[in-house]
C-alpha positions, 0 to 999 in steps of 0.5 A: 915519538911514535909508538909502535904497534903492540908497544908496552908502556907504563902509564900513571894514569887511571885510563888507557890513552886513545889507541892503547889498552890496559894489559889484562889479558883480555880477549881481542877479535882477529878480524878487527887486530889483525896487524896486532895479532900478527905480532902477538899470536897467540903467545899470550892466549885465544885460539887463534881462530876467531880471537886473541889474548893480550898480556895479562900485567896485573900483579906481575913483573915482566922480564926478558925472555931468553927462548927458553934458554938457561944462562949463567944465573938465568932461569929458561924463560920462554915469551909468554911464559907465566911463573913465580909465586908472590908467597912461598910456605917453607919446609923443612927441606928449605932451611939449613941444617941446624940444631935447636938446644932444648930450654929446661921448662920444667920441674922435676921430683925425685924421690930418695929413699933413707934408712933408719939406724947406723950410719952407712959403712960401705963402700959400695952404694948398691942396696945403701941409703945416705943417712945420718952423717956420712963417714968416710967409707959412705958410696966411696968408689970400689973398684967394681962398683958399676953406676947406672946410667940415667935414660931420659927423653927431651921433647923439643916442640915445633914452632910456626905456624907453616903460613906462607910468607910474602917474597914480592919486595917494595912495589909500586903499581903503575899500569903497563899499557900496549899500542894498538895502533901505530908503526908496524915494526920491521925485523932486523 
């Protein structure tokens, strides 16, 4: 089977075969490519005067090109077009909204006060001590007792370490290889 020109393959190899080269983006003179640059242009780097650049494949995964053109589920891919991340850092804007529940982790002391004598004979607590044995009427509900309310601040610390995480899944690295010889492709 022959190639065409400017055809890219993978290739187990450690070597580019005879009329092909690596795709690492290298920088290629018009004068000596003209019929690859004729179909490469300088989509893929060079200025366009004395030289041209060839797809840079290292450490990329090549997809097909929409012009630009969003799909349903597609992202606009232009040819040529570089994008995507190997890792991203998440924030919190990432992550779903969800709450974290506080684990009690310490100890606290609290301090009561008690009084010497008879024992307690009221039934309202304000200003009254337990002590000795309680009788009926110890801190027994009145009907204008107000209970105080107890304000307390939990702190809930941060976790992670903001590293970014890898999103490449299982790879296997081959090396893509283009023709620079070969039969000039006609248009449909």
């Amino acid at each position: 089977m022959d190639q065409y020109l400017g055809q890219i393959i993978l290739w187990a190899g450690n070597f580019a075969p005879k009329g092909w080269l690596f795709c690492n983006g290298q920088l290629l003179p018009i004068n000596q490519n003209q019929a690859l640059f004729s179909i490469l242009g300088t989509t893929y780097g060079g200025d366009g005067v004395t030289n041209f650049q060839l797809p840079d494949l290292r450490g990329r995964i090549p997809v097909h090109a929409n012009n630009g053109t969003a799909g349903p589920g597609l992202a606009p891919v232009t040819l040529g077009e570089v994008y995507g991340k190997e890792t991203v850092t998440l924030t919190i804007a990432n992550l779903a909204q969800h709450l974290h529940i506080p684990t009690p982790g310490s100890t606290v002391t609290v301090g009561m006060k008690a009084q010497s004598g008879d024992d307690a004979d009221t039934t309202d607590p304000v200003g009254n001590y337990p002590h000795g044995t309680p009788q009926t009427s110890t801190y027994a509900a009145s009907a204008n007792a107000v209970m105080g309310t107890v304000n307390a601040t939990v702190n809930v610390q941060t976790s992670g370490a903001n590293e970014p995480m890898p999103i490449l899944g299982p790879t296997l690295a081959l090396n893509y290889c283009i023709a620079l010889n070969g039969i000039y492709p006609s248009r449909n």
